[in-house]
TIFIDO-364048 format. One record per residue: residue in three letters; x negated, y, z negated of N, C-alpha, C in turn. Coordinates in steps of 0.02 Angstrom, whole numbers, plus 50000, padded with zeros to 5 digits. Atoms other than C-alpha are relative to their C-alpha. Example, Ala and Ser with C-alpha at 12.3 -4.5 7.8 and 13.67 -1.06 7.14 Angstrom:
BEGIN
ALA499554994150000493854977549610499555006050000
SER500424994150003493164994749643500395005549963
//
This chain:
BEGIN
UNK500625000450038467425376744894499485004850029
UNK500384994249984466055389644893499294996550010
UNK500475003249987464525383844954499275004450014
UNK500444995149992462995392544926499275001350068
UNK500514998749957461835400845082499364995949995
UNK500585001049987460325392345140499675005749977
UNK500194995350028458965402345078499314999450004
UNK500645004150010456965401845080500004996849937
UNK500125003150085456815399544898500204989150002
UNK499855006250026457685383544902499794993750037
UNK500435005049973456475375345031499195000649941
UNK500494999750009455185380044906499584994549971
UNK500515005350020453805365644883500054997649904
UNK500355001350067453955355244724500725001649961
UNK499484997950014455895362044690500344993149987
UNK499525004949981456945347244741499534994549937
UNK500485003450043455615336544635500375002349922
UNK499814996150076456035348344480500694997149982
UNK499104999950010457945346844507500084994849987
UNK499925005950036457835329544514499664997249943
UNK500255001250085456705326244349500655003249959
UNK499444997750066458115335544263500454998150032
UNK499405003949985459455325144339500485002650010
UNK499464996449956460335337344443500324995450059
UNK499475006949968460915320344546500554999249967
UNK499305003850063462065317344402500325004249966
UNK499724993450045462625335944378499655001149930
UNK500304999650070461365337844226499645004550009
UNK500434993249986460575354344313500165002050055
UNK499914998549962461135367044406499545008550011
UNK500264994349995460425383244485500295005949958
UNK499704995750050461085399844377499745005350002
UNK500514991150012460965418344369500085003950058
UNK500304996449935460205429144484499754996550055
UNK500355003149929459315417244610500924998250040
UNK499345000449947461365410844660500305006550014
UNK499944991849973462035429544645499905002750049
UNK500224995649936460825437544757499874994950062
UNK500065005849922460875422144885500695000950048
UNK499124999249976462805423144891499955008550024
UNK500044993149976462275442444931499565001350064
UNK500695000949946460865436645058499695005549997
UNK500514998250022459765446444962499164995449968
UNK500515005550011457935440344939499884998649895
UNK500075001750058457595430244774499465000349977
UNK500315000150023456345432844655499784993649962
UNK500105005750064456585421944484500404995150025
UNK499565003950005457425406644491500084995349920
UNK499575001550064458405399044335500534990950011
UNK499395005549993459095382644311500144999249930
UNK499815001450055460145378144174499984991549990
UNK499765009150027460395358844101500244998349959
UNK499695006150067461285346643993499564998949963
UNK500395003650068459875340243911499655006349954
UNK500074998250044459035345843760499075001550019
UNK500644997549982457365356143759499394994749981
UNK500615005049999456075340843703500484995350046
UNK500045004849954457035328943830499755005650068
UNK500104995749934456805343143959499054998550002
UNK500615000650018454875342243907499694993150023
UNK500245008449969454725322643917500184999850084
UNK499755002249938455735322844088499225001550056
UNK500514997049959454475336844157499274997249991
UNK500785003750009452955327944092499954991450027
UNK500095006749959453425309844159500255002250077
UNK499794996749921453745320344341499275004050003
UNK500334998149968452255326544306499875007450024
UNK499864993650023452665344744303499935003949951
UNK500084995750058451885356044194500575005549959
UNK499544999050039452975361744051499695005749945
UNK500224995550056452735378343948500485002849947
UNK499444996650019453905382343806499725004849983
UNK499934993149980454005398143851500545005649920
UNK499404996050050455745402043721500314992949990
UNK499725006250018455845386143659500435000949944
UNK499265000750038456975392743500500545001950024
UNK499335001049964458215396543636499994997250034
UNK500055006849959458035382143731499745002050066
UNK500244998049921456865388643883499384997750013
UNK500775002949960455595379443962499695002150060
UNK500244995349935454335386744096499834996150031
UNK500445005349919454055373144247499705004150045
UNK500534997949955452605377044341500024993450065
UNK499795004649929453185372344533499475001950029
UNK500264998949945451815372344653499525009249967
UNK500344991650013450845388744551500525003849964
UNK499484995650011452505397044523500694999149946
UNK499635001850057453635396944366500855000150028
UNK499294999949997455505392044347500194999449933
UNK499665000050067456365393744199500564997249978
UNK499455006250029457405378244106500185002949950
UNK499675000150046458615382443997500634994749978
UNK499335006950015459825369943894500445004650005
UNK499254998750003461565374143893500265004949928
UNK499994999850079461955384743729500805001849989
UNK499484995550031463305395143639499625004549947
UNK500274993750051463155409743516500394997349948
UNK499725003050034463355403443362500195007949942
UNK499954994850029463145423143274499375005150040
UNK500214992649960462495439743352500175007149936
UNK500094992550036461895457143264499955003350047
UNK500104995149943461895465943415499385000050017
UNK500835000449957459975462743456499714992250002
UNK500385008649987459565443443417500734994550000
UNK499375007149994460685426343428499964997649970
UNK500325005550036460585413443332500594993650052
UNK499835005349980461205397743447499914993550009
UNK499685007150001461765381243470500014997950075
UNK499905003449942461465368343612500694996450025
UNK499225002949983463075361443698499794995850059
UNK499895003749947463355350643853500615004450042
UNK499614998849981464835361143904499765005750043
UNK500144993649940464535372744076500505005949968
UNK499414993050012466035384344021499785005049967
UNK500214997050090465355387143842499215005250039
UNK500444999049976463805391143915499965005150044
UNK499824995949955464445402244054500245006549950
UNK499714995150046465485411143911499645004650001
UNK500354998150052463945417443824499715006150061
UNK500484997249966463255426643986500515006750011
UNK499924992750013463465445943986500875000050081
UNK499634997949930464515448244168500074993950042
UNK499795004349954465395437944287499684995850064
UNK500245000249927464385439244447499184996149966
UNK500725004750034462725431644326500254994949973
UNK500015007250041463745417344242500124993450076
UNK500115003449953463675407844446499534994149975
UNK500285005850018463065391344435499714996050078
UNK499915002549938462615382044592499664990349991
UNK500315007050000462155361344627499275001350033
UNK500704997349963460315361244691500024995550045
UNK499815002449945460955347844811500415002650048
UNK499444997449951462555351844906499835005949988
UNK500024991250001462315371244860500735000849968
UNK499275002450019464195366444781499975008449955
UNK500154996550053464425384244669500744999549964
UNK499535001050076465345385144502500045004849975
UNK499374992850023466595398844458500104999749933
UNK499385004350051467355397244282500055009349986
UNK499724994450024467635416344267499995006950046
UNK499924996449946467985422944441499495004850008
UNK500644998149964466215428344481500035002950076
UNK500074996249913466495427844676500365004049994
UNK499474992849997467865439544674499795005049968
UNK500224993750031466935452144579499665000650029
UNK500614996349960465485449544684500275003250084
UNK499334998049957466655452044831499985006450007
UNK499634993650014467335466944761499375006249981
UNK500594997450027465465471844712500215003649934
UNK499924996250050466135474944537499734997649917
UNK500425001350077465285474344364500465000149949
UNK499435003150056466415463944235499804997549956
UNK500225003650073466195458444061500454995150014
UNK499815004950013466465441144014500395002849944
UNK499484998350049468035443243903500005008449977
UNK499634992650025468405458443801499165000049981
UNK500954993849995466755472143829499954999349936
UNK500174998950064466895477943646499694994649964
UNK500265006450037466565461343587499414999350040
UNK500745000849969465195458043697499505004450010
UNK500514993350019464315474743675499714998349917
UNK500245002250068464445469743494499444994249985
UNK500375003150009463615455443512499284999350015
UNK500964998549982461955462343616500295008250020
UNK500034993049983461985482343632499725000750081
UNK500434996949920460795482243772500504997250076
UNK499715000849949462215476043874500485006350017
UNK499874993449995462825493843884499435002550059
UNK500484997849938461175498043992500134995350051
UNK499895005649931461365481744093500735001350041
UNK499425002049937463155483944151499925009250036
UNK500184996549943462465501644225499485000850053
UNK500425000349978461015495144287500174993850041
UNK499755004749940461985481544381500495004650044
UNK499514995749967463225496044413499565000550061
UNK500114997549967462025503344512499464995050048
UNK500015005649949461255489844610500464993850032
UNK499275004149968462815479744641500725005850017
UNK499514995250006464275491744616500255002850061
UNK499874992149954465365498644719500825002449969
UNK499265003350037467175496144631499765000949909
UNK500415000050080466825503344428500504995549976
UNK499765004250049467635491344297499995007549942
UNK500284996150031468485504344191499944996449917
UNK499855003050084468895493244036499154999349976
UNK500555001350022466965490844034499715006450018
UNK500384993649989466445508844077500435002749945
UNK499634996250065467785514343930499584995649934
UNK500555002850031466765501543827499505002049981
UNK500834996949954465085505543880500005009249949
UNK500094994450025465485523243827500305001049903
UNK499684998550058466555520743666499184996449935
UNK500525002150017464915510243607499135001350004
UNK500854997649990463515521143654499375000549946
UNK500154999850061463045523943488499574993949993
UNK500235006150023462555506543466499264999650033
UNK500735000349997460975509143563499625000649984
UNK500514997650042460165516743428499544994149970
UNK500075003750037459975501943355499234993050051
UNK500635004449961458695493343491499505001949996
UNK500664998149994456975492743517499915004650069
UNK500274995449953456195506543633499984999050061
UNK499985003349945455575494943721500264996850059
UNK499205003449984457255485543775500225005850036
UNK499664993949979457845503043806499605002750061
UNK500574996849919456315509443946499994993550037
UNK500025005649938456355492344014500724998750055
UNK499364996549961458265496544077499965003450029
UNK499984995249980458075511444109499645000650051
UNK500205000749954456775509244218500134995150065
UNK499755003049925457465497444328500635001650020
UNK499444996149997459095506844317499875006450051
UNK500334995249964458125520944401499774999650091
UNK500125000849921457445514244557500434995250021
UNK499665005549968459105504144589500165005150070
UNK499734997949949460085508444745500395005649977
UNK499414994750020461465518744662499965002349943
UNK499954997850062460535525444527500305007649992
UNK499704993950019460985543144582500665002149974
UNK499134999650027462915543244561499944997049916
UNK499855002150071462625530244406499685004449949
UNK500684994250037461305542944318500585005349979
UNK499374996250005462735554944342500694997549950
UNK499425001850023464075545844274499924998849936
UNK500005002250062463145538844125499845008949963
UNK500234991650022462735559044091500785002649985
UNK499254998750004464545561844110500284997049918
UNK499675003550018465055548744009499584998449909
UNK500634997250046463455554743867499744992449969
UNK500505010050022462765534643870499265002449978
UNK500674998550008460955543443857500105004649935
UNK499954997350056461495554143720499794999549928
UNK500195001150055460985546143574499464995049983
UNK500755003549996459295536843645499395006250048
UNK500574994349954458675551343777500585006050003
UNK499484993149988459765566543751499595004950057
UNK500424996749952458285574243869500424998850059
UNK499615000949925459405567544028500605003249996
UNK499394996849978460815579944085500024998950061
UNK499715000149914461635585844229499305002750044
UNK500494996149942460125596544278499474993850030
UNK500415005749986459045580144253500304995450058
UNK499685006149951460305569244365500025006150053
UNK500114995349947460445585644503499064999550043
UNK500435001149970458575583844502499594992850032
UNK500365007149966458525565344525500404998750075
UNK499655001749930459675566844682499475005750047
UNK500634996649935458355579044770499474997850012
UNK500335005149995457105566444724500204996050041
UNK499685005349963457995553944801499885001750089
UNK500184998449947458185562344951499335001950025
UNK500734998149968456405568244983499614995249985
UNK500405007049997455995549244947500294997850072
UNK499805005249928456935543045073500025003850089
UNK500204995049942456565558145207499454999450008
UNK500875003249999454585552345174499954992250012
UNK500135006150023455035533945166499544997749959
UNK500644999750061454125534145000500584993649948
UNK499625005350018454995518144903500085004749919
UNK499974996550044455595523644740499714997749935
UNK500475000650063454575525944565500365001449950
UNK499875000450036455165522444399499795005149966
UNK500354994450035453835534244319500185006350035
UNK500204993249941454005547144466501055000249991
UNK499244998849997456025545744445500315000249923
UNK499774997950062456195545944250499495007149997
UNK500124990850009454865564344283500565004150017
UNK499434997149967456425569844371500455001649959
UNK499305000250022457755566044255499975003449930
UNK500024996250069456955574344104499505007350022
UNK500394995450003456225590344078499185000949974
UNK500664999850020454345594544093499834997249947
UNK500274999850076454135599643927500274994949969
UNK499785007050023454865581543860499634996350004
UNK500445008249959453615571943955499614996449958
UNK500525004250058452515568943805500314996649969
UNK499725000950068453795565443672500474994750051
UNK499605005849954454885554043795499564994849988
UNK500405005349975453425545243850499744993449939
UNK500235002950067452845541343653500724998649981
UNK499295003350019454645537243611500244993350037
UNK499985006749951454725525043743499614994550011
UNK500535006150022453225516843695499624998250080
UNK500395001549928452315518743891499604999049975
UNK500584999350001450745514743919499575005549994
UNK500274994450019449395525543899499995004250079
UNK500134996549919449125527444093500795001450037
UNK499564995849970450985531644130500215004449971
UNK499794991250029451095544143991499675004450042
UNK500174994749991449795551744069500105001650070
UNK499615000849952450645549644238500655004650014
UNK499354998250009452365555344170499935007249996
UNK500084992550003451535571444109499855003150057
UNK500514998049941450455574744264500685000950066
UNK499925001749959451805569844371500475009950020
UNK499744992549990452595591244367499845003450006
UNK500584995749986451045597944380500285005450045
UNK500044996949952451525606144537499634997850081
UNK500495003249933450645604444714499415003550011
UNK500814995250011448905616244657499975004850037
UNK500344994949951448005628444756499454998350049
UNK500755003649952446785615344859500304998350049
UNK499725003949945447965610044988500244993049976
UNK499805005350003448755594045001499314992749985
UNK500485003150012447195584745028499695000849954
UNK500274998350089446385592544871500284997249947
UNK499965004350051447485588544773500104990049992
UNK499935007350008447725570344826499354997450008
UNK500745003750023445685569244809500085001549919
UNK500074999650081445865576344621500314995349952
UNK499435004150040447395568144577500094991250016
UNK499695006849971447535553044677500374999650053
UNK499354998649962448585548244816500804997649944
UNK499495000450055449835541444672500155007149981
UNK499774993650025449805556344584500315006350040
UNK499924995449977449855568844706500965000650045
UNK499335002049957451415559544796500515002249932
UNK499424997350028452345562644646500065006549987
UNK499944992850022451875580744598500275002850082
UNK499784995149941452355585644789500584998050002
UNK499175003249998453965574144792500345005049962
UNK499614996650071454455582044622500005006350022
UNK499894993149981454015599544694500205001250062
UNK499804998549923454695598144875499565002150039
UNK500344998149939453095598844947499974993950056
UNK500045005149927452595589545121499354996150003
UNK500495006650012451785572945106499354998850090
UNK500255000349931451265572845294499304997350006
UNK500664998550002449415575745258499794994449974
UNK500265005350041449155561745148500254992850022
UNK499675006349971450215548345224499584993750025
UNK500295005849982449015533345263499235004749987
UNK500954998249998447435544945205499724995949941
UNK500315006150051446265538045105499375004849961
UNK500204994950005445375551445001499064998950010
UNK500615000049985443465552045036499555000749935
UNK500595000350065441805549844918499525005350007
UNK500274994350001441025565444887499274999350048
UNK500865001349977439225562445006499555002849967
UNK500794993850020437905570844885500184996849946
UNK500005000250060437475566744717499555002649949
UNK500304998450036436595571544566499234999650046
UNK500625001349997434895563644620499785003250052
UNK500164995849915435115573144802499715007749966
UNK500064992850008435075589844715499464999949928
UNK500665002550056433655583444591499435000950064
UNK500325002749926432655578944748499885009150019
UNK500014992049966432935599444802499725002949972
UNK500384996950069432035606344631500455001849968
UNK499534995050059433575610244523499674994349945
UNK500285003450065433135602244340500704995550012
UNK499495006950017434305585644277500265006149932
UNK499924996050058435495593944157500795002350036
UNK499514999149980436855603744163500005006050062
UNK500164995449940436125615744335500394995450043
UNK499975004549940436385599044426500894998049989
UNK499375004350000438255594344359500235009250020
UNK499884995049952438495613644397500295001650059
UNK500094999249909438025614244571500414996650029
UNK499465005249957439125597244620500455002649993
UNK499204998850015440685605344552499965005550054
UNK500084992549923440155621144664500224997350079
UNK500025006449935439925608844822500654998350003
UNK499305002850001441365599844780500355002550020
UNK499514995049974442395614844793499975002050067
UNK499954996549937441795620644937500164995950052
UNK499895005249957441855603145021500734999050015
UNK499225000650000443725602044977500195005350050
UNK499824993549943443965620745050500054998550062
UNK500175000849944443295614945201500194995250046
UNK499465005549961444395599545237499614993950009
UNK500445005950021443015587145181499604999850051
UNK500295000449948441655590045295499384992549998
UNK500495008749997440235575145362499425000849949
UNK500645001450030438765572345268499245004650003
UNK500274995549962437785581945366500145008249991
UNK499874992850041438635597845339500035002349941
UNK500214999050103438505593845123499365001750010
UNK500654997549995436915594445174499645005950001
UNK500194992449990436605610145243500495005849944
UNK499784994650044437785619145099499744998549949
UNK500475002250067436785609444965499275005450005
UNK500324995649996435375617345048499815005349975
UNK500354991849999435425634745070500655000849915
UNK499864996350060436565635144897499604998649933
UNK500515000550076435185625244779499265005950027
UNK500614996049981433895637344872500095006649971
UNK500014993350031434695651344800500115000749938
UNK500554999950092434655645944607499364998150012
UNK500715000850041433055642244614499455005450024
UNK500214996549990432675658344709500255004049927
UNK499684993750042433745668644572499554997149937
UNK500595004250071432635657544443499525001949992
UNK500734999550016430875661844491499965008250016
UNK499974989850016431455682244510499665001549952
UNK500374995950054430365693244422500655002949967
UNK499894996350046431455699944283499715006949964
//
């Protein structure tokens, strides 16, 4: 018997309480997913997931005579949000797929763990565990794939691609954070079904992708799905040159110990000139379009520090990453507040207007040039440079 790792998570305050309101004493809820997965990996857990026997309004009454706040969250697929101690867990009943278009479900509650297990995309996510003993529950050789670190469809791929597309992005986006061993019946899958991505929302599609990006092994998988033309008919913008330039990224992240960026690692994988039309296809925000674009800029003509006062230290970390320049300079800086302002150089006799927004940009520049000097020294270049418009001002003509 497999017995799942101690773990923090599962001392967490207000847990054991939960488990028992849903009558995990009597096998009527067990842990599920990712929280047993990455435990059995003694990796740290984020979400935790329990599944149950009962039915989404007894789940509701249980958590409300325990006393446990209850949010249906996805209550037409049976998911309730318990609020433990501040922090959400997510109840789901037991289901089956009763019919699938490749993007929604329509399902059915069951009592049966198997049925239930069926329905879940890959092997190493349909784990179950007791929230007592830690007892875990196999029904489709999970450990041995996780073992083998290999990414397996529950039954025959084709069919289960059919039934949700976006599990085409997920089994390379587990590729490449689990993976080490490919599954080819599901990478011959995967590719014979690429097509079918067309058919998702945008959204669905950049929310993969981006965590596909900053996994562990996105460089090889980036590669392979380029190989294998999975991006072809949602981002044809990603080639080989795009996956060549996300492995020099890579490396000049991890030669900076700079953690890796989703936005700053999909600038990589597409070309400049894309960055707009990606970004609006993908439905970003407004502040990582303008991120995504910015992020190829280059590394300027102000120095390192210049540009990570213009740009940001965000910004600037990616336009030097992306261009192989040297972070060194900026590494724990913290960019500085210009010392002078409008009202200083009001105060000197220049007029309010545009002399005075002028002059700061002048200053500015020169302050940058100069490697951000004290206060004291704005001073004296504010000086003697508003002394000489307002000498060139009162010139006889």
């Amino acid at each position: 018997m497999t017995t799942l790792p101690d773990a923090p998570w599962r001392n967490r305050v207000g847990l054991e309480q939960l488990a028992t309101a849903l009558g995990a004493q009597d096998g009527q809820a067990r842990f599920v997913g990712g929280a047993v997965r990455d435990t059995l990996l003694q990796l740290d857990v984020a979400d935790i997931d329990i599944a149950t026997s009962h039915a989404p309004t007894e789940v509701i009454a249980r958590l409300q005579d325990a006393r446990i706040k209850a949010i249906p969250t996805g209550l037409a697929h049976g998911t309730i949000t318990a609020i433990v101690e501040g922090a959400p867990v997510e109840v789901t009943t037991l289901r089956r797929d009763v019919a699938t278009d490749g993007r929604h479900a329509i399902i059915a509650y069951t009592d049966d763990w198997r049925e239930d297990a069926a329905r879940r995309d890959f092997t190493i996510n349909a784990l179950y565990a007791d929230p007592a003993t830690g007892e875990v529950f196999d029904y489709f050789g999970g450990l041995d794939d996780l073992a083998a670190r290999r990414v397996r469809f529950i039954g025959d791929p084709l069919q289960r691609i059919a039934e949700d597309h976006l599990r085409i992005l997920r089994f390379f986006r587990f590729q490449a954070r689990f993976g080490e061993a490919i599954d080819q019946a599901g990478l011959d899958a995967c590719t014979a079904r690429a097509n079918d991505l067309m058919a998702l929302s945008r959204e669905r599609i950049a929310s993969e992708v981006m965590k596909l990006l900053v996994a562990t092994g996105a460089v090889a998988v980036v590669r392979l799905m380029v190989e294998r033309g999975i991006f072809r008919a949602v981002l044809p913008e990603i080639d080989e040159a795009g996956a060549d330039r996300l492995a020099e990224l890579a490396q000049r992240e991890q030669a900076a110990g700079i953690a890796p960026d989703p936005i700053r690692r999909l600038a990589a994988v597409i070309p400049a000139a894309d960055a707009e039309s990606v970004g609006a296809r993908l439905k970003l925000s407004n502040a990582d379009r303008k991120r995504l674009i910015a992020a190829t800029a280059g590394p300027g003509e102000e120095g390192t520090r210049g540009l990570a006062y213009r740009a940001g230290i965000v910004g600037a970390t990616d336009r030097l990453l992306l261009a192989g320049g040297d972070l060194t300079a900026i590494q724990g800086w913290t960019p500085p507040t210009l010392p002078i302002n409008g009202g200083a150089l009001v105060a000197r006799g220049l007029r309010k207007g545009p002399d005075v927004a002028a002059m700061l940009r002048r200053i500015e520049t020169l302050w940058i040039n100069e490697g951000f000097p004290d206060a004291d020294r704005l001073s004296t270049v504010a000086d003697t440079l508003v002394a000489e418009v307002l000498a060139a001002q009162s010139a006889p003509e």
